[in-house]
N, C-alpha and C positions, 0 to 999 in steps of 0.2 A: 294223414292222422295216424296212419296204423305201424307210421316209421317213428313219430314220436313216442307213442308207447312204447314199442320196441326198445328205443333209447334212455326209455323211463325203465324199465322190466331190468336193462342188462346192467344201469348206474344201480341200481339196489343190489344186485345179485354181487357188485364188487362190493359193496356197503357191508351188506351181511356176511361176502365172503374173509370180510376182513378182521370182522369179530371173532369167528369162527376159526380160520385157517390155521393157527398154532393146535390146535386141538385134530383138526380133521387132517394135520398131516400125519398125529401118530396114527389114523385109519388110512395112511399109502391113500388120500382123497387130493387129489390134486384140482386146482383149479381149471385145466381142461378139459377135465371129467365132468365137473360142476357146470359148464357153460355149454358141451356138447348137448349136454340130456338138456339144459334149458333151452338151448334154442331149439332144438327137436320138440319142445312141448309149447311154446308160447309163439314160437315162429316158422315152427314148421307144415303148418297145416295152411301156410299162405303161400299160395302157388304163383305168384307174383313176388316172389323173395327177393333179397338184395341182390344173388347171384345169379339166376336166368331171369330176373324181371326185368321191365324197362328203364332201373337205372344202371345194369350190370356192367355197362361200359363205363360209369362213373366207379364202381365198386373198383373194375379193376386197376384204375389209376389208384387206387386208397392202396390197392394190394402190391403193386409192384413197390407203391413207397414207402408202405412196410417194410415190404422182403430188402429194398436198399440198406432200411435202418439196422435191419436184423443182419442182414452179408456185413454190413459197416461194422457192426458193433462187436460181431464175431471176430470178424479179423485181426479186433485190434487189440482182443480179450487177453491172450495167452500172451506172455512175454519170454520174446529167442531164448534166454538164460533157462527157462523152463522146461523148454523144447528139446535142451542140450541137457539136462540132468535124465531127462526121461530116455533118453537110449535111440535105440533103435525101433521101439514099439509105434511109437505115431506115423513115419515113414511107413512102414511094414503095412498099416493101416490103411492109410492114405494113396500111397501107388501102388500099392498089392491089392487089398483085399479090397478096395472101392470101384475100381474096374473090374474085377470079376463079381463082382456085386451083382452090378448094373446087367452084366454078361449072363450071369446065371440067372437074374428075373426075366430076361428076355429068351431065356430058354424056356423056362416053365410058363410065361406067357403061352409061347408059341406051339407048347404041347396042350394046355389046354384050352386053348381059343385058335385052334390051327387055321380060322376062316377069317381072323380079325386081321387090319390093317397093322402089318408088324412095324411100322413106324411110332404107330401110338403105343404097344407093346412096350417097344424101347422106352417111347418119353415114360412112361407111367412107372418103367422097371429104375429109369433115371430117376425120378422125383422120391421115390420112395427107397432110394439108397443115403439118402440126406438123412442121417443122423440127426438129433435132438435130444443130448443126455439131459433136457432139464425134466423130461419124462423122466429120467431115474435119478432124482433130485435125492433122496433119502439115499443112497449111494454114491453117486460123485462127490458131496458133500459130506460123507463120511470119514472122518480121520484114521477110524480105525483099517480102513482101505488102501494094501500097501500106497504109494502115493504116484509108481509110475502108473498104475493102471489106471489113477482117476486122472493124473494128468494126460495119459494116450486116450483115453476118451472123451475128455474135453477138450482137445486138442481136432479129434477127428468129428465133434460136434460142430466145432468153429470152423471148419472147412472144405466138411464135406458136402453144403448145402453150396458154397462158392463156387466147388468142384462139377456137383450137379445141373447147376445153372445153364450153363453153355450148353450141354448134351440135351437139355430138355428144350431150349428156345430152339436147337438144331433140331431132332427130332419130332417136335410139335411142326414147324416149317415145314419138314417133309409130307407128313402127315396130311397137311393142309393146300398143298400145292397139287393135287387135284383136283381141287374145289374151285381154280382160278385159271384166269382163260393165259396168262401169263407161264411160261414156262418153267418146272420144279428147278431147274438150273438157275433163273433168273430171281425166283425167289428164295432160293437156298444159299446164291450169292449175296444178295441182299442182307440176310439173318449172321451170313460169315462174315460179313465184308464191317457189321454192325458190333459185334464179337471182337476183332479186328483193332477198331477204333477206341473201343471200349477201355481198352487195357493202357496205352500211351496217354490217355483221359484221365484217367482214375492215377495214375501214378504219378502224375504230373502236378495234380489241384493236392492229394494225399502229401507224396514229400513234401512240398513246397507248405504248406499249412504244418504240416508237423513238424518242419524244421523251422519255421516261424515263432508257433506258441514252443516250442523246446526255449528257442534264445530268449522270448521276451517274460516267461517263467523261470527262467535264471537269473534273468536281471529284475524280475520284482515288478515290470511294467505292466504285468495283467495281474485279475482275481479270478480266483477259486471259480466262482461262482460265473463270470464273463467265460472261461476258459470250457467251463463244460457246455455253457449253449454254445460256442463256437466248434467245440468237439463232435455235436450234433449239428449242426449248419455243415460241413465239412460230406458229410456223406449229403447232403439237399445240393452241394454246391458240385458235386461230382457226379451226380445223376442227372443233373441236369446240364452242366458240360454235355457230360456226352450226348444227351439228347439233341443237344445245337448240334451238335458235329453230324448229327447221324445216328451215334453207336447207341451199345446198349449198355443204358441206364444202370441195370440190376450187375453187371460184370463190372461197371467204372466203380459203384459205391465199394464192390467189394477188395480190388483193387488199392481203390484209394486207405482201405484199413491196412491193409499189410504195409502200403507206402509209410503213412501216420506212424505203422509200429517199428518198422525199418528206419525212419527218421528220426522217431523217439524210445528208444529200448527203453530208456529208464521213467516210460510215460503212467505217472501215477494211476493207479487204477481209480480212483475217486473220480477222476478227470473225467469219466466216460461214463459217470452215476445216469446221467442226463438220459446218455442213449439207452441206458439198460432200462430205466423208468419208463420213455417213449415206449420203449419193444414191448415191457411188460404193458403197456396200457393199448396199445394198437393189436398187442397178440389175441385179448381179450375180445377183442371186436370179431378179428378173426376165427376165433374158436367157436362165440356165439351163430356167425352166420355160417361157418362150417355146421355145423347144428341143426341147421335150420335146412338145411341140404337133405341131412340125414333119412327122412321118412319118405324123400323119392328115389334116393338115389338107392335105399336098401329093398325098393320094390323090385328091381332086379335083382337080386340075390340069388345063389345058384349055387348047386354043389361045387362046380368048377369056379365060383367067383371066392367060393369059402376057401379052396383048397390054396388058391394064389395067393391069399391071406395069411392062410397057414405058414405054406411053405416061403414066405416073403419074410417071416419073421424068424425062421428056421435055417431049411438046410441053405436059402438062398443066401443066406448069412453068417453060416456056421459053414459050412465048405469053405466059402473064399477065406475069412480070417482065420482057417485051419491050417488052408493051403499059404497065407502069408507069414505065420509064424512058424514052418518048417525051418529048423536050424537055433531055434530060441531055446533058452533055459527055464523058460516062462512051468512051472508048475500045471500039473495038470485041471485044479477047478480056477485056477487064474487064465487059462486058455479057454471056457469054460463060461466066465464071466465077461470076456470079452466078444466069445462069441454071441452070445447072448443078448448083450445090451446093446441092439443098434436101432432104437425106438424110432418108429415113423412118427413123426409131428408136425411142427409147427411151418418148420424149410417144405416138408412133402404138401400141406394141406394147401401152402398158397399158391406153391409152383402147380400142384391141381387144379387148383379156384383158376386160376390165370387161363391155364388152359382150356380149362369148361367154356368160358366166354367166348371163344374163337370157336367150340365145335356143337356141332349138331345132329341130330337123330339117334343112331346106333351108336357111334363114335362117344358122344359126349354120354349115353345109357353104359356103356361098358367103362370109360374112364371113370365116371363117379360111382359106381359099383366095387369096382377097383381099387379105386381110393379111399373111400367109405368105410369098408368091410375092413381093409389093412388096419386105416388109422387108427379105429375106434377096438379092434383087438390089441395093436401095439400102447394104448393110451389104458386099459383096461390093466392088458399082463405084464406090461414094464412097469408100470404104476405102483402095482401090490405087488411083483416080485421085487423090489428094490431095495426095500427096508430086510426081508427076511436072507437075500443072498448076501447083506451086507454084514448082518449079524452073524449068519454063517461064513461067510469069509475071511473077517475082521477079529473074528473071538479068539482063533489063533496068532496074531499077529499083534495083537495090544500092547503088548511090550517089543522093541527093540528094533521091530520090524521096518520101521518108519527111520 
C-alpha cells in the first residue's frame, strides 16, 4: 500500500511540477531539487525504501534500464558536424581531463579515508566524474553562451556517463570480489570479458537499425511517429542482446547510440523526442527514490565525507580541465566555466543506486555518504550558479560572438 501512495505523491508532484516550472526555472529550481527534498520528506522516513528494501533487486533492473535509455539517448544527442565546428575542446575534455578526473577523486579519496577499501574509492571517484549539463540547464541552453562551450559540454555530458560505465562495473567487481568464495581474477574476468562483448553487441543491432530507418525514412516507408518508438526499442533491443550473449547491457545500449549516429549523421533530432521523453519521465522516479536515500545515507556525514564533496566539485575538477586545456586560446573566465560546470547527476546517482544493491555494511555506509553529500551540493550550486555565470558570461558576447 505504501508503494502505491508513493506513486500517487510522486504522479502529483510531476502534475504540479508542470504548472509551475516555467516560473520556478527563473528561481534556478530545477526539477531534481524538487523531487530530492520530496522523496526525503514523504519517503524517506521508510526504512524499507525501494533501494535497500525487499524489492531492491527489482529496483535495480528499473535502474540499469534507465541508465540504457539515458547512455542510448546521449550518444545519439550530438551530431559528428557539431563535434567538428567545436574544435578541439570536447576531445581535450573527454581524454584529457576525464581520466584525470577520476585519477584525482581517487586521490582525495584515499587521503581522506586512507582505511577504506580503495576499489570502492575508485568506483565512487568513477561514478561521480559522469557529467550531467542538464543541471546547468539555464546555461547550456543559453544563446548568449559562446557556442563552442555549450557545445564541449554537452558533448562531454553525452559521454562521459558512457565513458564512466566500464570503470565503475570494473571497480565495483574488484571491490566485491572479496566477498565471494570464487577468485577476484575469475570475477574480474567475468565483469571484462562482459565489457568485451558488450561493444561488438551494441554496434552491431546500432548500425544495422540506423542504417535501416536512414533508407526506409528516405524512401517515405516509415512515419514520424513508428520511427521514434523504434528509435527507443533500438537501445531495449541492444541491452538485451547483450544480455543473451553474456555482456553488459549498460555498454551495448551505449554503443549501439554512437552506432545509430555513425550510420545516420543526418538523423533528425525529433526522431529521438521518444527517448528524451522516457529519460525525462524514468529520471523523475530516479530522483525521487534517490530522495528517499537521503535521511540515512546523510546520517553519516562527516567532516571528511563534506570535504570529498567539496573538493569533488572543485579542485578534483578544476585541476584536470586546467591541466587539459594547456596550449588553448580559450579566455580566461571561459576556462573558468568549464572548469566549473561538471555537475554530479543523474549518470552518478544510478551508477551509485546500482552499486548500493550489491554492497553492504561500512562499504555501502561510505558509498551513499559519498554520493549523497556530492550530489545534492552539485544539484544545489550548479543549479543557482548557472543562470547568473551565464549572464555574466554572455553580456559580453551578445553581439558577434556567436
Amino acid at each position: 500500500m505504501a508503494s502505491v501512495y508513493t506513486m500517487i505523491a510522486l504522479a502529483a508532484l510531476l502534475i504540479l511540477w508542470a504548472l509551475v516550472s516555467a516560473r520556478a526555472a527563473r528561481l534556478s529550481l530545477g526539477v531534481p531539487l524538487v523531487l530530492m527534498v520530496a522523496g526525503a520528506l514523504i519517503a524517506g522516513n521508510d526504512r524499507d525504501n525501494a533501494v535497500v528494501g525487499e524489492h531492491a533487486a527489482t529496483v535495480r533492473h528499473l535502474l540499469e534500464a534507465t541508465l540504457a535509455v539515458v547512455l542510448f539517448t546521449d550518444a545519439t544527442e550530438v551530431p559528428l558536424r557539431d563535434l567538428r565546428r567545436s574544435g578541439h575542446l570536447p576531445a581535450r575534455l573527454l581524454l584529457v581531463a576525464f581520466p584525470l578526473t577520476v585519477a584525482a577523486g581517487y586521490v582525495a579519496g584515499r587521503l581522506l579515508f586512507p582505511a577504506a577499501n580503495g576499489w570502492l574509492l575508485a568506483m565512487i571517484a568513477a561514478a561521480l566524474a559522469a557529467c550531467d549539463s542538464s543541471l546547468a540547464g539555464a546555461l547550456v541552453g543559453d544563446d548568449r553562451v559562446p557556442a563552442r562551450l555549450r557545445t564541449a559540454l554537452n558533448v562531454e555530458s553525452g559521454f562521459t556517463d558512457g565513458l564512466a560505465t566500464p570503470p565503475v562495473l570494473l571497480f565495483l567487481a574488484a571491490a566485491l570480489a572479496g566477498g565471494y568464495d570464487e577468485t577476484s581474477g575469475s570475477l574480474l574476468g567475468r565483469t571484462l570479458t562482459g565489457l568485451l562483448i558488450a561493444v561488438p553487441a551494441g554496434a552491431a543491432v546500432g548500425f544495422a537499425t540506423g542504417k535501416l530507418l536512414s533508407i526506409t525514412r528516405t524512401h517515405g516507408w516509415s512515419t514520424p511517429r513508428s520511427e521514434r518508438l523504434a528509435y527507443l526499442s533500438v537501445a531495449a533491443l541492444a541491452f538485451g542482446t547483450a544480455y543473451l550473449l553474456h555482456g553488459n547491457g549498460l555498454v551495448a545500449a551505449f554503443v549501439a547510440g554512437l552506432s545509430v549516429r555513425a550510420a545516420d549523421p543526418d538523423l533528425p533530432e525529433d526522431q529521438t523526442q521518444l527517448c528524451h521523453d522516457v529519460v525525462l519521465l524514468l529520471s523523475a522516479g530516479v530522483w525521487f527514490a534517490f530522495g528517499s536515500t537521503l535521511p540515512h545515507a546523510l546520517r553519516d556525514l562527516s567532516w571528511a565525507v563534506l570535504a570529498y564533496a567539496v573538493l569533488s566539485l572543485t579542485l578534483v575538477r578544476f585541476l584536470p580541465v586546467s591541466l587539459s586545456l594547456i596550449g588553448s586560446q580559450l579566455p580566461g573566465r571561459e576556462r573558468v566555466l568549464l572548469g566549473w560546470m561538471g555537475p554530479s547527476g543523474l549518470p552518478s546517482v544510478i551508477l551509485g543506486l546500482i552499486a548500493l544493491e550489491q554492497l553492504t555494511g561500512d562499504a555501502a555506509r561510505l558509498v551513499a555518504a559519498l554520493l549523497a553529500a556530492t550530489v545534492v551540493l552539485s544539484v544545489v550550486l550548479h543549479g543557482l550558479s548557472a543562470k547568473p555565470m551565464a549572464d555574466r558570461l554572455g553580456a559580453p558576447h551578445t553581439k558577434g560572438r556567436l
